[in-house]
C-alpha positions in Angstrom: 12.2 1.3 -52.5 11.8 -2.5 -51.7 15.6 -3.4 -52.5 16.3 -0.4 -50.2 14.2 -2.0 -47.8 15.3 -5.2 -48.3 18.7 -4.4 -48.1 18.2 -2.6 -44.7 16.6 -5.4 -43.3 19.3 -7.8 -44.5 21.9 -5.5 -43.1 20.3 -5.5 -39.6 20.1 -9.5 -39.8 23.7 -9.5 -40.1 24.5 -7.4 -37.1 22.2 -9.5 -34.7 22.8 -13.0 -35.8 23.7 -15.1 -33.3 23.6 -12.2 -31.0 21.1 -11.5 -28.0 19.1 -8.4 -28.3 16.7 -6.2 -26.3 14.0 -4.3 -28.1 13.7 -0.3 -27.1 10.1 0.4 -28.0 7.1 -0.9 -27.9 5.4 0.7 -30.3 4.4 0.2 -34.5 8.4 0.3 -35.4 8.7 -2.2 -32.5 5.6 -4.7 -34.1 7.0 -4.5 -37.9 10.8 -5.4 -36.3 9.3 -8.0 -34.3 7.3 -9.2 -37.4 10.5 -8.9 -39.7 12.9 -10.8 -36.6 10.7 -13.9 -35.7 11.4 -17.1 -37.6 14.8 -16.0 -38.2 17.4 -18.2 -36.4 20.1 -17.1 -34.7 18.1 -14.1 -33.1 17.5 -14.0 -29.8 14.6 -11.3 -28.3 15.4 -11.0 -24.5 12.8 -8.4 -23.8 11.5 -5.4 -24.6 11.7 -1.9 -23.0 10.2 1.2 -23.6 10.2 4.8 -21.6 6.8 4.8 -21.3 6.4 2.8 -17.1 2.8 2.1 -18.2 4.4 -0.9 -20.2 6.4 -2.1 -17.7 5.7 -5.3 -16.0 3.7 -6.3 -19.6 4.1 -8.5 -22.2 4.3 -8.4 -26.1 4.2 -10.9 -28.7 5.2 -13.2 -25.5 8.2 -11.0 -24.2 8.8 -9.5 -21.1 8.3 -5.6 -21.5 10.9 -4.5 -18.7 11.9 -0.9 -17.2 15.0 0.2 -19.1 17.1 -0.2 -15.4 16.3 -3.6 -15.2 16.8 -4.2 -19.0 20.8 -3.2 -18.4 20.5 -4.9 -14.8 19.4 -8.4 -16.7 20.9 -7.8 -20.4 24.0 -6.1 -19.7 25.7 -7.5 -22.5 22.7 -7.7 -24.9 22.7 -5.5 -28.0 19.9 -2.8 -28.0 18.0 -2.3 -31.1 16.1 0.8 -30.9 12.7 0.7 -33.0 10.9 4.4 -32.1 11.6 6.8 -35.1 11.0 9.9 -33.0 13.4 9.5 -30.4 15.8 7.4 -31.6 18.5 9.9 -31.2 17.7 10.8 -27.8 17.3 6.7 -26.8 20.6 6.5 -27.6 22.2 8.9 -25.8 20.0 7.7 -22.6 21.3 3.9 -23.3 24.8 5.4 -24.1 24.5 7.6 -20.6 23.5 4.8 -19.2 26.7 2.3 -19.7 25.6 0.8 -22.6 28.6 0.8 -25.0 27.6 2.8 -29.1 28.9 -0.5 -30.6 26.3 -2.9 -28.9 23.4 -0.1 -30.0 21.4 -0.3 -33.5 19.2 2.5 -34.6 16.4 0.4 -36.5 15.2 2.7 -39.4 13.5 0.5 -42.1 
């Protein structure tokens, strides 16, 4: 279960190095990401979104925690990691819907 783990967490490294990223969710899948992506160079947390307006305006671990609109309005060209586990799917499709390209998304599921 840990080399699984491991190898997931590798695998994700490799897609956002040296990339810049926005975090969608701000809750527990969002804090064990964050855990798992600070220290590591060549990462590059622009904010954080989330859904949920009471978070907006906030800040987490000492990053902005935006409205999705403004996310795409400032990180139009960032790569979205998407850290909920129950709506993933559905984030997705909003980001997608949204004008977000499928290549520049990541479902994180550790």
């Amino acid at each position: 279960e840990n080399d699984i783990r491991n190898q997931k967490e590798t695998n994700l490294l490799n897609q956002i190095s040296g990339r810049n990223i926005v975090i969608f969710g701000c809750g527990q899948r969002c804090n064990s990401l964050i855990n798992l992506l600070f220290g590591n160079a060549g990462v590059n947390i622009d904010a954080l979104t989330d859904n949920d307006e009471t978070k907006w305006n906030t800040s987490l671990y000492g990053l902005s925690v935006v409205s999705p609109v403004k996310a795409l309005a400032d990180y139009a060209d960032d790569y979205y990691v998407i850290a909920n586990k129950a709506h993933g799917a559905d984030i997705k499709k909003q980001l997608i819907s949204m004008g977000v390209r499928e290549d520049r998304i990541i479902v994180w599921v550790p």
